[in-house]
N, C-alpha and C positions, 0 to 999 in steps of 0.2 A: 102131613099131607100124604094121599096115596101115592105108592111108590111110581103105581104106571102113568098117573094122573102126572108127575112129575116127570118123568120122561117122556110124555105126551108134547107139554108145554114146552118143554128143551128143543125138542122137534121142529116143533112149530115157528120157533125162535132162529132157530138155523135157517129153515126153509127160507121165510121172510125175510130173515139178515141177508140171506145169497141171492134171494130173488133182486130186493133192493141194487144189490151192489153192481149183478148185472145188469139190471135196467140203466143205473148211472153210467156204465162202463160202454153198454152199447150208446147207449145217446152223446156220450162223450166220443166213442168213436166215428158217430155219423154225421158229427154237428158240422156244418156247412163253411167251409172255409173261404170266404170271397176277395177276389182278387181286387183291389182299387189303388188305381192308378193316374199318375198327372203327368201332362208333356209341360216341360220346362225348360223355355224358350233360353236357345244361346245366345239370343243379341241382347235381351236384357241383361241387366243386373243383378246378380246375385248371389248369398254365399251358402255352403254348407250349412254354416247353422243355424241358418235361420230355415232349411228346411224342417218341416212334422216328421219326419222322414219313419220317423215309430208308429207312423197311421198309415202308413203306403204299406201296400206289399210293391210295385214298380215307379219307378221312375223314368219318361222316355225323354231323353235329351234332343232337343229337336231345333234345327235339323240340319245335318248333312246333304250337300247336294250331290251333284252328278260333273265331272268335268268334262275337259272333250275328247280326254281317251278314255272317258267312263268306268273313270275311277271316283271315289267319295271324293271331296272335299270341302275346307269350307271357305274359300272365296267367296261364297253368296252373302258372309255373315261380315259387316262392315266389323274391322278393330277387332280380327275374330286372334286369339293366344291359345296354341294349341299346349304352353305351360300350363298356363292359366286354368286352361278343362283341366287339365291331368291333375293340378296339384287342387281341384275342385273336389274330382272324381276320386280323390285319394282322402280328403275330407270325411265325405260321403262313405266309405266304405268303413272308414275309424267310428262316425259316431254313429253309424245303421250298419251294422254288420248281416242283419238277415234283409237287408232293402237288395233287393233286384234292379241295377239299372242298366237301361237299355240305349242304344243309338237307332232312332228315327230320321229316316232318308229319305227326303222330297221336302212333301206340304202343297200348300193349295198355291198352282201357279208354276210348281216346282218344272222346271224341262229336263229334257237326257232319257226319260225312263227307255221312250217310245223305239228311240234310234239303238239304247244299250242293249234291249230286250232279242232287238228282231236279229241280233247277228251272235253264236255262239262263243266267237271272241269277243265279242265286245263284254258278253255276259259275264265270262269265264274273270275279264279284269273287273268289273264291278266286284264281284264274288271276292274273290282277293283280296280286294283292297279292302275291303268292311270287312271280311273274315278276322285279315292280321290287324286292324284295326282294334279289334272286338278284343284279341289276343295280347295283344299290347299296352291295351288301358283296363284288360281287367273287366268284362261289361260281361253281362249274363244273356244278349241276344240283339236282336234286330226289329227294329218295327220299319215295313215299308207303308209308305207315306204314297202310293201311287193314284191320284183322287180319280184320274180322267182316263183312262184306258177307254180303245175303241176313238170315244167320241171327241176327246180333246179338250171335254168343256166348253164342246163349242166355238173351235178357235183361241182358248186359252193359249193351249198348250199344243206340242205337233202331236199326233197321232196316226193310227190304220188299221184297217180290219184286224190285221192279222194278232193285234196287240192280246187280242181274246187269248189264245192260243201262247204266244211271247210270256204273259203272266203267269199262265203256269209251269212253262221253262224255267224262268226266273224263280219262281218261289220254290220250285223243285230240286232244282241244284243248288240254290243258297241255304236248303234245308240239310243237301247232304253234304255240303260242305262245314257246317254248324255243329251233324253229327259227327264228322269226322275232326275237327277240331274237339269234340267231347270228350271223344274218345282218346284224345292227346291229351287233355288235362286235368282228366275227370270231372268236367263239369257238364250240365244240361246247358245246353243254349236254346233258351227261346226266339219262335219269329211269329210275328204277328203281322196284321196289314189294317190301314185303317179303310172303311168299309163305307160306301154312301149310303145315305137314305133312303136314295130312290131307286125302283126296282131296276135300273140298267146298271146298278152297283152288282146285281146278280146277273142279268143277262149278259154283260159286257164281259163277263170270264166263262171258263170254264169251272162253275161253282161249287162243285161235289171236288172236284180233284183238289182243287186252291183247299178247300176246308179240311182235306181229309189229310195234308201238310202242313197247316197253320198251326200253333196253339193256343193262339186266339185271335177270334175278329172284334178290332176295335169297328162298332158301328157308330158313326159320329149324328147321332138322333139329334139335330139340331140343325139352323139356319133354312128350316122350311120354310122359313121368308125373310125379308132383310130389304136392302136398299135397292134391288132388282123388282121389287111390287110396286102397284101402282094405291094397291090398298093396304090397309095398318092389318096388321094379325099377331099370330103366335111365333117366334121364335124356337119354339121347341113342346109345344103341347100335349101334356101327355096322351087324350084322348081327342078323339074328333067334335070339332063345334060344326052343328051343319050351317050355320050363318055363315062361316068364314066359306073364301072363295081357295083355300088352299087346303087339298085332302088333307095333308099327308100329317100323321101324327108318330107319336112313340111308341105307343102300343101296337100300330097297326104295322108298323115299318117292322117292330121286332116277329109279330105276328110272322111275317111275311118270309124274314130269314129263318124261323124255325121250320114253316111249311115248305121252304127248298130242303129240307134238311142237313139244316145249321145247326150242331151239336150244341146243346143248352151250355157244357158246362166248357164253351170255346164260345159264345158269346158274350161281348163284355158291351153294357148300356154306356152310351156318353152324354155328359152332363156341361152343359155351357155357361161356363163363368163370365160370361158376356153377352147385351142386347143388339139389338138394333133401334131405332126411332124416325119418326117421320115429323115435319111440321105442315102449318097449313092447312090442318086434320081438322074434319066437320066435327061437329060435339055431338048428335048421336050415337046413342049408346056408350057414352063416357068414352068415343073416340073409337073405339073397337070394332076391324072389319070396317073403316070407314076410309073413304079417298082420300088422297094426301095431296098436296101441291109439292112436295120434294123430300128425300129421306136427307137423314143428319147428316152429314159427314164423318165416316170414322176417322178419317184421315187428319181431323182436325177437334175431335171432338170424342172424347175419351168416355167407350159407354160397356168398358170392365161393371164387375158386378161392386167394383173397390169405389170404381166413380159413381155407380148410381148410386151406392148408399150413402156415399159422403158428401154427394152434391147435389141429389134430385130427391130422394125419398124423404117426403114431407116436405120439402122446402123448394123457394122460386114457384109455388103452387101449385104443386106437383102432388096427386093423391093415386093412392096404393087402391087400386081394383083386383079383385079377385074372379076368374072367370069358372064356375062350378063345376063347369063342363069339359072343359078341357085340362083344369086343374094348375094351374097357370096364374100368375101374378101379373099388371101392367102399372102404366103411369099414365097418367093424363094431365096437363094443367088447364085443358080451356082449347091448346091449339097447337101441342106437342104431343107426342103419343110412344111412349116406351115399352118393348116387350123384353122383360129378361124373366132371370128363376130366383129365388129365394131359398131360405132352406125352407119353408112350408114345401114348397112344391118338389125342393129334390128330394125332401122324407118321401114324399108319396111315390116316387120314379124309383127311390131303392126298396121300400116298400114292394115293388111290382114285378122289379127284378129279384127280388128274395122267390116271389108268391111262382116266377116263373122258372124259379131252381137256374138261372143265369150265373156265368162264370163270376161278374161282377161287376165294377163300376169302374169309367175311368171320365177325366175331364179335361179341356182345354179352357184355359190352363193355368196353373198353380198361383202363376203371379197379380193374375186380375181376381182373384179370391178375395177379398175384405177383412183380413182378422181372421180369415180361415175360418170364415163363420159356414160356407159350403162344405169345406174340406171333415167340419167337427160334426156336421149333420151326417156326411155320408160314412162317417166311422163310428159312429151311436147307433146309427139304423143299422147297418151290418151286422154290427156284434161281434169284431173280428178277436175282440181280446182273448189271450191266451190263456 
């Protein structure tokens, strides 16, 4: 063979070899890391390990409340063993050494925020006590759980103007008090907040400031209808059906926090491992968007994603619809009407949040999961493995 002819080839064969390797090397270093996360109720039941804990990147312990010197604690949680967490939380840490978990403070209902927020001491003892908390057991951060700022939900809970304002006191100084405990033990503490649906989840704060503190906003894209309608809908739809009498969907709500400027890779989608239902329901349209004489009772009637598949899907005459439109799964028997998610539809919600470069996934919550049949959908579609 000619001599240059062969040192031509060699050339060629380097070039390509290196080109190769940096192509692998770069896409290896850009490939997208998504954060998925489950809140994991304290008053239930449950052990270390029977957590996935190898498919989380977080875990939010939920939840701490508020007392009345606006300090955490957990009097709200019946038969609550603060051994018991610890020697949980120490489980967790043996067999998931890279799992991140966190303590979440409030929940829907929760009181304290509004009265701990407005007074600098009050703040300064909340702050405290979750700090050494956090320091104590060992936790990587904070998720605040404050649903209703401003409006109260309506009389849920107390509230006041000035709460807009109070919120980003709070997240401000619990942020620097997080860094300064990091800087004591070399670690990062995260804080996150969980985020409404609906847009007074943005005008009810100060939104730029809150976000540009956070490291991530949990947005809980779900219970856009429930047992407060008077007609049957979507529980968490990904897109808009214009039949239905309730806008508000997934895409549009996330839409909505990017064009506040909501950093992509600080929002994180939420997925609900649980429905709602109504009876009474006209049979038009296979029950869907149709009037009810009365929603279920959750209080009494178990509609986890664990209960509908073991007790309603396909059976007591019950049939699985599919809504195209909004991408969404239902139940109908004739005169019952179930909205929940499936793994069809959470593939498609991580699907959307991949396409939308989103920090990640998280959901409520871990224990009404089915066989982890959601849990194994939303860690296939990410692609998180190592």
């Amino acid at each position: 063979m000619n001599r240059k002819l062969l040192v031509l080839i060699t050339l060629c064969i380097f070039l390509i070899t290196g080109a190769v390797i940096g192509y692998l090397t770069l896409f290896q270093d850009h490939k997208k890391y998504y954060t998925l996360s489950a809140y994991l109720p304290l008053w239930k039941e449950w052990s270390a390990e029977k957590i996935q804990g190898t498919k989380f990147t977080h875990i939010h312990l939920a939840f701490a409340g508020i007392d009345q010197d606006y300090k955490i604690t957990f009097k709200n949680i019946k038969q609550f063993s603060t051994a018991d967490l610890e020697s949980k939380i120490r489980s967790l840490r043996s067999l998931y050494p890279d799992l991140k978990i966190t303590l979440s403070v409030g929940g829907w209902g929760a009181e304290g925020f509004s009265d701990m927020a407005s007074r600098l001491e009050n703040r300064k003892a909340f702050i405290e006590s979750l700090t050494q908390f956090l320091k104590d057991f060992n936790l990587n951060g904070a998720d605040i759980d404050w649903e209703h700022p401003v409006n109260g939900g309506w009389g849920i809970i107390k509230s006041r103007p000035e709460d807009r304002e109070n919120f980003t006191l709070l997240m401000s100084e619990l942020k620097e008090s997080l860094n300064k405990l990091g800087k004591e033990t070399g670690k990062h503490y995260e804080l996150s907040y969980a985020a409404s649906s609906h847009d007074w989840g943005i005008k009810n704060l100060e939104f730029h400031k809150v976000v540009s503190v956070v490291d991530y906003i949990h947005i809980m894209t779900y219970d856009y209808t429930g047992p407060w309608s008077k007609n049957t809908g979507h529980n968490a739809g990904l897109y808009k059906n214009g039949h239905s009498d309730i806008p508000t969907n997934t895409r549009d709500v996330i839409e909505l926090y990017l064009s506040e400027g909501a950093p992509k890779d600080k929002v994180v989608l939420g997925i609900a491992a649980f429905g709602h239902g109504w009876e009474g329901v006209a049979s038009q349209n296979n029950g869907l968007f149709q009037p009810a004489e009365k929603p279920l009772d959750s209080n009494t009637i178990d509609l986890s994603y664990r209960s509908i598949k073991e007790n309603y899907l396909g059976k007591n005459g019950f049939t699985r619809f599919w809504d195209n439109t909004a991408k969404v799964p239902y139940l109908f028997n004739g005169s019952t009407f179930i909205t929940y998610d499936d793994p069809e539809s959470v593939a498609l919600k991580v699907s959307y949040a991949k396409k939308k470069h989103l920090a990640g996934i998280m959901y409520w919550e871990y224990l009404q999961d089915a066989n982890h049949e959601l849990l194994d959908t939303m860690h296939m579609k990410l692609g998180n493995e190592k």
